[in-house]
N, C-alpha and C positions, 0 to 999 in steps of 0.2 A: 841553619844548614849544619853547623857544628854539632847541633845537639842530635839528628838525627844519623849523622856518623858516628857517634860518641856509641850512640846506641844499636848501631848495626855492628858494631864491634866489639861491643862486652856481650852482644846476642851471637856472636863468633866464637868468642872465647869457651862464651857459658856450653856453647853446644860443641867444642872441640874438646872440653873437660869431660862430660858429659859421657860421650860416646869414642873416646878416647881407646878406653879396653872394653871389650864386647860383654862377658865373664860379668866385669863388675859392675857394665852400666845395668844390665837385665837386673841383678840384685837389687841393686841400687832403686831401679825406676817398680820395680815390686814393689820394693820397701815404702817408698815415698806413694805410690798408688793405694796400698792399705792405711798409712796412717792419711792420710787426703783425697778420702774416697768422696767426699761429697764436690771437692773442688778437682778431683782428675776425672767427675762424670761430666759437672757441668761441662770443661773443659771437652772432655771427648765427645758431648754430643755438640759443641759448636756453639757455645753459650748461651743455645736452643733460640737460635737467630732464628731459624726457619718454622720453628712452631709459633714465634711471633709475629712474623711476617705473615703468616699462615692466619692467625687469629682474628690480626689487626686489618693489614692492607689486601690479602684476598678477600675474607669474607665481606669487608667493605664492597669491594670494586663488584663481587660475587651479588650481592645483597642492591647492589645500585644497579646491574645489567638487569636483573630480575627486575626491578621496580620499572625499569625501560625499555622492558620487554613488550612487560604489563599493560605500559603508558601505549607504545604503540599496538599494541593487539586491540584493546578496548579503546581509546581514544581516538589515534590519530587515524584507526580504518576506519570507525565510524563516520569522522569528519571525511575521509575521502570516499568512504560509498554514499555517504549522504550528498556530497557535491558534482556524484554518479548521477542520481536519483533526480536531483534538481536540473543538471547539464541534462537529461532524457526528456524532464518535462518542457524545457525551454525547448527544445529541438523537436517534439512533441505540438508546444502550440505553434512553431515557427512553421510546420507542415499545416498545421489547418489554416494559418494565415495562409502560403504561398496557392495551398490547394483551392480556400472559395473565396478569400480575397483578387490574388494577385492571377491566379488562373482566371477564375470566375469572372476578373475586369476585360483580360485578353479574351476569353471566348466571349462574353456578352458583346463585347465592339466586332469580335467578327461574324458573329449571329446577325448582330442589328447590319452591318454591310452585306449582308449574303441579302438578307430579307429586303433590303432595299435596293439592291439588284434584282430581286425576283419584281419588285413591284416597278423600276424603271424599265424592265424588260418588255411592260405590257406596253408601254408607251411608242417603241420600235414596233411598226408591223412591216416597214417592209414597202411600202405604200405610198409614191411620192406626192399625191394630194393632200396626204394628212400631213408630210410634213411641210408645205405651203402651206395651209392654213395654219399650222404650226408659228410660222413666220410671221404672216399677216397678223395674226393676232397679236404676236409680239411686239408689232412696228405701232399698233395703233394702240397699245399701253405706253408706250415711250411716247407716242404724239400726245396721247392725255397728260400722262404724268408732265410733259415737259411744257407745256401749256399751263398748267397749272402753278408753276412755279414761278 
């Protein structure tokens, strides 16, 4: 902590001397700008921090978005219109399954009940002699059958 006060105040002093008389510091910083021209440009462009930044960690970050650009343009739409393509054809055969499977089971069983309604229909006429013999018939298969046993 002492060394960094030591230092903000000989950088007080230096710049109180410095710019002390207006007149002499302009000569003054003239002076020392020609003869330290190569260290008052580094200096005046900023120790060219931002053209290294510039070199280093943009065109990295610039040079990585592009490459993950790339990845998902070409890879990962592929992979998800190809998992389009395949989700379509499953949903595709799941319609021929529901269509003459699972439809096709529902109307065959109400086909086959329509049709055997049409053929138990013959059997009502309406007629109550036919269904006394109806009866009869029936009593003298259970008198067989239960004689038999």
């Amino acid at each position: 902590m002492l060394l960094s006060i030591g230092v903000a105040t000989v950088g007080w002093f230096a710049a109180r001397f410095l710019y002390r008389d207006a007149a002499a510091t302009e000569a003054r910083l003239a002076a020392w700008k020609e003869q330290y021209a190569s260290v008052h440009r580094l200096v005046y462009e900023k120790y060219r921090v931002d053209e290294l930044y510039q070199a280093t960690v943009v065109r990295a970050f610039t040079g990585g978005a592009a490459a993950m650009a790339w990845f998902d343009a070409n890879v990962v739409d592929w992979i998800v219109n190809l998992m389009g393509k395949i989700a379509l054809g499953c949903a595709w055969v799941g319609g021929l399954i529901d269509k003459y499977l699972v439809d096709g089971a529902v109307n065959g069983v109400a086909d086959l009940i329509l049709a055997s309604g049409r053929e138990i229909r013959k059997t009502q006429t309406g007629r109550v002699n036919n269904y006394v013999l109806g009866v009869v018939v029936g009593i003298v298969i259970l008198v067989i059958v239960t004689s038999l046993v």
